[in-house]
C-alpha positions in Angstrom: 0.4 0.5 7.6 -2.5 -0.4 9.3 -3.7 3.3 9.9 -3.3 3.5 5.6 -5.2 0.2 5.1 -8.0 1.6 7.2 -8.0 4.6 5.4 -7.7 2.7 2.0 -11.2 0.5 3.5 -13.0 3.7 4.0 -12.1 5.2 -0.1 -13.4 1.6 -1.4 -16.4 2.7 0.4 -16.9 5.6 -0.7 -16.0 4.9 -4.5 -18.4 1.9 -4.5 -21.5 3.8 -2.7 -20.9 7.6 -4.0 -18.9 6.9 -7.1 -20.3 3.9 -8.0 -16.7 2.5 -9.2 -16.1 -1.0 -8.9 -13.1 -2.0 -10.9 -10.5 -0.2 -8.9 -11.9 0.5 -6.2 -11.2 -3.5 -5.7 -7.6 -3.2 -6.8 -7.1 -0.7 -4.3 -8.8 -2.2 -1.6 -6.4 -5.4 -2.3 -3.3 -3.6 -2.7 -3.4 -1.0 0.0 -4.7 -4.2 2.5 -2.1 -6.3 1.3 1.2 -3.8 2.3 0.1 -4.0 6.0 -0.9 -8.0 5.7 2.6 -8.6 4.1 4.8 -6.2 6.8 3.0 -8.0 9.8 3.6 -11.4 8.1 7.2 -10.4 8.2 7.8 -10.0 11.7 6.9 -13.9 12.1 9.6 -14.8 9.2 11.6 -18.4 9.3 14.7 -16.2 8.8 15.9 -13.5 7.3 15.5 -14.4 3.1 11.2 -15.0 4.2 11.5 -11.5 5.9 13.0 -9.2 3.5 10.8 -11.5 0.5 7.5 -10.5 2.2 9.0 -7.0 2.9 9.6 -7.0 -0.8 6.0 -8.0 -1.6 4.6 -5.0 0.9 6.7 -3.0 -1.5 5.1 -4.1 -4.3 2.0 -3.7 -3.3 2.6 -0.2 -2.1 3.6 1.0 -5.5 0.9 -0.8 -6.9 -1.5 1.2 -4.8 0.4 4.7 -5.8 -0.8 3.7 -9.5 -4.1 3.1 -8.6 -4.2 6.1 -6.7 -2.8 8.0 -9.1 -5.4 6.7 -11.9 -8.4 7.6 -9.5 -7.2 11.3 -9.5 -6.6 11.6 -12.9 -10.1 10.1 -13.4 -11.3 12.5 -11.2 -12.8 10.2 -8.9 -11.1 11.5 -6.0 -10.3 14.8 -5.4 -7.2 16.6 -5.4 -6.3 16.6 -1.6 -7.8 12.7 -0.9 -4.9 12.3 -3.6 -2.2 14.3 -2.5 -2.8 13.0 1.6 -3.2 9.0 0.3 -0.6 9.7 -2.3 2.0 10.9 0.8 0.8 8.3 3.3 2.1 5.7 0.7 5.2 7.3 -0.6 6.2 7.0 3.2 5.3 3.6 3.5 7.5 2.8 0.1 10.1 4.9 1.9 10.3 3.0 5.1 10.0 -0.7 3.1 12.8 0.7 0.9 14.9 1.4 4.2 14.1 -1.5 5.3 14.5 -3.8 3.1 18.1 -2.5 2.8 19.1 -3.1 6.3 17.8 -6.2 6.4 19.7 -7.4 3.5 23.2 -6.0 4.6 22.4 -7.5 8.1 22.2 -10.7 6.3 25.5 -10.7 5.0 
């Protein structure tokens, strides 16, 4: 997650400097931040409800951030391979919370 956030850091960048977006280039940059913030705040969870909640949240976020992606591209304000690469990088990270998320609620029971 942290490796995508960076990632995410350096499009903002580039869309605020060479594109000269603003409006979602700051959505993204909050979204695609916030999946790593939220995972890392879960390993320090008071129990297991507070971890799979801010697991939940990195989810959100990361399907947030597919949208946003997906609206950059089809603005054309990134190309087609920026998109497809940033595009995979999150559908893992939805993959992995989804996993996730599911374990930890069946542990719970």
């Amino acid at each position: 997650s942290i490796y995508f956030a960076a990632r995410i850091i350096k499009l903002h960048k580039y869309l605020i400097t060479k594109q000269k977006e603003t409006i979602i280039s700051k959505q993204i940059v909050r979204s695609g931040t916030s999946i790593g913030a939220n995972i890392h705040e879960a390993q320090y969870a008071q129990g297991k409800k507070d971890f799979v909640s801010k697991l939940e949240i990195a989810l959100k976020e990361a399907s947030e951030t597919g949208y946003w992606l997906e609206l950059l591209y089809r603005t054309k304000y990134i190309d087609e391979q920026t998109h497809k690469t940033l595009s995979a990088k999150c559908t893992s990270l939805r993959a992995m919370l989804i996993a996730s998320c599911r374990t930890a609620k069946e542990n719970a029971k």
